[in-house]
C-alpha positions as CSV (number, residue, x, y, z in Angstrom):
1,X,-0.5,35.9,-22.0
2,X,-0.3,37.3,-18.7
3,X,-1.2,40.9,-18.0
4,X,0.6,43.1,-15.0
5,X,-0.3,47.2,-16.3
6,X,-2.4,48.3,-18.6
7,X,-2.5,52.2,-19.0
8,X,-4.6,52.2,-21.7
9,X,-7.9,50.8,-21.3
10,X,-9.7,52.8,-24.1
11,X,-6.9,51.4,-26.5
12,X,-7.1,48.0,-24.8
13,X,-10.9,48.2,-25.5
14,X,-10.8,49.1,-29.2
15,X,-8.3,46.1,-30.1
16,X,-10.9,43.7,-28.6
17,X,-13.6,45.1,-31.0
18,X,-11.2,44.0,-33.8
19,X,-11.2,40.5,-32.5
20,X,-13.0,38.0,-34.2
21,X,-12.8,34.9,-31.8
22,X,-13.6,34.9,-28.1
23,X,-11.3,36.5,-26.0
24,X,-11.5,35.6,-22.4
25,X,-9.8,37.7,-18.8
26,X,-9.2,34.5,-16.6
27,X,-8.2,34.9,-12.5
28,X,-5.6,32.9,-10.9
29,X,-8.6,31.6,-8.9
30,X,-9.7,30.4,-12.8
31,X,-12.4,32.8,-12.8
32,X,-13.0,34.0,-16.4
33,X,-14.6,36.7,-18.3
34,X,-15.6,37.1,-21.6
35,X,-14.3,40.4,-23.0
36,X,-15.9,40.4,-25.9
37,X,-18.7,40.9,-24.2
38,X,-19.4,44.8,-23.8
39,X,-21.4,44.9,-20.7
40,X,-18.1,42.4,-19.3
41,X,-16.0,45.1,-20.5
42,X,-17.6,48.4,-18.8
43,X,-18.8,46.7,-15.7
44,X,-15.7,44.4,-15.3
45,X,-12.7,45.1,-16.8
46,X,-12.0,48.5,-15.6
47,X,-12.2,46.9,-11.6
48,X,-10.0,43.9,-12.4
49,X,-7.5,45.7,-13.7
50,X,-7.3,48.2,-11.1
51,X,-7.5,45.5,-8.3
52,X,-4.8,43.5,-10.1
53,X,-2.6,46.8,-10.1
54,X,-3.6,47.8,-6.2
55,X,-3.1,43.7,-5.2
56,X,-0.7,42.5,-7.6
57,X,-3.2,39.6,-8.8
58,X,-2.4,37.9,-11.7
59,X,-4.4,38.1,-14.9
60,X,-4.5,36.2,-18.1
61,X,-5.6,36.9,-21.3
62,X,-6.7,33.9,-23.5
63,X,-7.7,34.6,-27.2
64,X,-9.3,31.6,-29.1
65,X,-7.8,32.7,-32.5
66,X,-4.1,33.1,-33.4
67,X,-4.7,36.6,-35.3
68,X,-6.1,37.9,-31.7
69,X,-3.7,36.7,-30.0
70,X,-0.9,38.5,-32.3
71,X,-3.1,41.5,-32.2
72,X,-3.4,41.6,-28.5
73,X,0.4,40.5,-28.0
74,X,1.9,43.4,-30.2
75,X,-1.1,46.4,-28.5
76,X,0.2,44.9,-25.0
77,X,4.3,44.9,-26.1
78,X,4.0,48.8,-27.2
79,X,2.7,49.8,-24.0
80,X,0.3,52.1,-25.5
């Protein structure tokens, strides 16, 4: 699923934790990182998302189970 905004990276952050599988940020350029990695997510995530916002890059989320995906599907629908 692709990923444009994300307001709430705290939120974003705490439905990862509740992910069982991997869970993987991938680049346009196919570059990929794992978020369920925490030192991914504070030294990462917070830049990419703010660089795709500022340069309109395109992001996508790829989450190896079907319950993550449905998790991470319905947190990114609410816009929370």
């Amino acid at each position: 699923m692709k990923i444009y905004h994300l307001k709430n990276v705290e939120g974003f952050l705490e439905v990862l934790d509740q992910c069982k599988g991997t869970v993987e940020l991938v680049s346009k350029d196919g570059d990929r990182l794992n978020l369920k990695s925490k030192l991914s997510q504070y030294v990462g995530l917070s830049k990419l998302f703010k660089e795709a916002r500022n340069l309109d890059l395109e992001l996508e989320i790829f989450a190896h189970e079907p319950e993550d995906a449905d998790r991470l599907f319905h947190f990114l629908m609410e816009g929370v």
